[in-house]
N, C-alpha and C positions, 0 to 999 in steps of 0.2 A: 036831052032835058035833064034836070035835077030828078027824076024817079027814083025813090031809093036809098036820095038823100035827105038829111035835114039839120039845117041850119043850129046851133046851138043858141037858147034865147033865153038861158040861166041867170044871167047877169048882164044890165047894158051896158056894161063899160066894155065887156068881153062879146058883144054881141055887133061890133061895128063893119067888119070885113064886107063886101059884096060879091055876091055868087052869081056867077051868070053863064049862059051859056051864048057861044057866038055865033055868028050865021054858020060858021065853018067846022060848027061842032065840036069845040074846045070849050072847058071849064078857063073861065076866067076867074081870077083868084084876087081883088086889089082891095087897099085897104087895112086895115087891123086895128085892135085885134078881134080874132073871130075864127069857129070851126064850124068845119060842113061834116057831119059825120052819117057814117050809112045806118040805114035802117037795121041789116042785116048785120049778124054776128061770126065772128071768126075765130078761130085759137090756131091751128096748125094750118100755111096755106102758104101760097107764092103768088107773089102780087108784081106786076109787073105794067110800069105809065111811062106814059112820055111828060115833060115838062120843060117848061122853058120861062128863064129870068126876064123881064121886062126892064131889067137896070144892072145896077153893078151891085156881086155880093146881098142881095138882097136876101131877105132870112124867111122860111117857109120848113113845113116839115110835114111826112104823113106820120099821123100816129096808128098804132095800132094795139090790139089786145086790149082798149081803153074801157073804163068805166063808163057805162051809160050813164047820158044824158047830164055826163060832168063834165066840166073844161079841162080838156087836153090833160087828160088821165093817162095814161098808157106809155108803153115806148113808142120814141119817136125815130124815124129814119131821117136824119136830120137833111135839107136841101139849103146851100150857102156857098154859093161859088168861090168866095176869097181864100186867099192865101198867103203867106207870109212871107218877104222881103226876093221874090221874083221865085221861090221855091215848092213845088206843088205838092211836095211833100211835108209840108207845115203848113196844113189847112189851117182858115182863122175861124175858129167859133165848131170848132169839129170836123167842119167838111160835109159835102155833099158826099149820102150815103153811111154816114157813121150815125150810131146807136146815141143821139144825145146825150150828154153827161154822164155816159160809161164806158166809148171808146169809140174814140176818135177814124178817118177816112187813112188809110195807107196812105192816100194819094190823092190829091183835089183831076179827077177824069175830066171834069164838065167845067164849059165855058157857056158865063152869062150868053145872055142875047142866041143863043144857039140850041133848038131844043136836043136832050138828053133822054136819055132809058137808064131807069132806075129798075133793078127788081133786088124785092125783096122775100126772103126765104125767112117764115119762122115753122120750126117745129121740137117742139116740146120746149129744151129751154136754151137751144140752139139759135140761132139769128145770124143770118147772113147775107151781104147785100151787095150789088154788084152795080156800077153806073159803065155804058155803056160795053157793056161785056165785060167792064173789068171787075177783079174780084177787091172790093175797098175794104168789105169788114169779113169776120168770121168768129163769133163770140159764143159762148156758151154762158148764162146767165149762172154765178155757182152761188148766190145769194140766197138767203133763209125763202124759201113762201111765203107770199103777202096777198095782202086783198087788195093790192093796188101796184104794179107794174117800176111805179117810181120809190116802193121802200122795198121790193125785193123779187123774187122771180114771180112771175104770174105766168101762168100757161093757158087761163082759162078765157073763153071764148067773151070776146068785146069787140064793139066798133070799132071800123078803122075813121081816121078823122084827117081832113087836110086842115091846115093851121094857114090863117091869112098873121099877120105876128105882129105889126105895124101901122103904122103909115103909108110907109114908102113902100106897101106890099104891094105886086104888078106880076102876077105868074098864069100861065097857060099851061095847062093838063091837056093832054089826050088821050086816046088808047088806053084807060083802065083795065085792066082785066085782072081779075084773082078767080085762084083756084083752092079749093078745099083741099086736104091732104090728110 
C-alpha cells in the first residue's frame, strides 16, 4: 500500500500523476506531472528499487535529500532509457541513474519495457549510483551549502520523492528498500 507515502497537493497543475498500487504489489506511476514523497526523512543512506518503463524513453526520476512538502526539491537520480544515435554511451536527457542536471549516466545500462535495479548511494556529499550492478555515476557535490539541493550541496536530511513528469508517464516500482547510514 502507499503507507508512508504522500502525494504532493501544493499546486494542481503539479498535482496530476496517479499513484497506485497493483494487485501484484508494484507502485504504479502514470500520468504527470506529480510527486509521491515519503513521510520519513533521510540524508546519508542506500536506496536500492526495481522499476520498469511502460514505453520508450519515457522521463521519471527519484528525488532525494528534498525539501518538504515542495515540488521536486532535491537531487534527482534521474530514470530515462534513451539514447543517442544507436550509442549507449550518449544518454539522451542524462540517462538512467545520473544525478540530473549535474552529471550525466556513463552509460545508458537499462532498457524500456524491461524492469531494472537502480541503487543509489548518498553520503555526506558523495552520491553514487549503479543500474543494474553497474557502476553509471560517482560524484562528489564540491558546490557552496544551500538550503536547497538544486543551488548547491545539501547533505541534510529530506524526503525522497518519485516524479510522475508528464503525460506519457507509465512506470512500475518494486522492491523499495533504503537503509540509513
Amino acid at each position: 500500500d502507499l503507507a508512508g507515502w504522500k502525494p504532493f497537493t501544493g499546486d494542481p497543475k503539479r498535482s496530476i500523476s496517479k499513484f497506485t498500487v497493483t494487485p501484484a504489489g508494484e507502485l504504479s506511476v502514470k500520468n504527470g506531472p506529480g510527486d509521491l514523497q515519503t513521510e520519513k526523512q533521510f540524508d546519508d543512506f542506500v536506496l536500492q528499487l526495481e522499476c520498469k518503463t511502460n514505453g520508450t524513453a519515457l522521463n521519471s526520476g527519484i528525488f532525494f535529500r528534498c525539501l518538504p512538502d515542495q515540488y521536486q526539491q532535491g537531487y534527482e537520480a534521474q530514470v530515462q532509457n534513451g539514447y543517442l544515435g544507436g550509442d549507449r554511451t550518449k544518454p539522451a536527457d542524462f540517462g538512467t541513474g545520473a544525478i540530473y542536471r549535474r552529471v550525466p549516466a556513463r552509460k545508458v545500462v537499462s532498457n524500456d519495457r524491461e524492469w531494472f535495479t537502480m541503487t543509489v548511494l548518498a553520503k555526506g556529499p558523495h552520491i553514487a549510483t549503479w543500474v543494474n550492478g553497474y557502476p553509471v555515476v560517482s560524484w562528489a557535490d564540491d558546490r557552496k551549502p544551500a538550503e536547497n539541493a538544486r543551488q548547491g550541496l545539501y547533505t541534510k536530511k529530506g524526503p525522497l520523492s518519485i516524479q510522475g513528469h508528464d503525460p506519457t508517464t507509465d512506470l512500475l516500482f518494486r522492491n523499495i528498500r533504503i537503509a540509513d547510514l
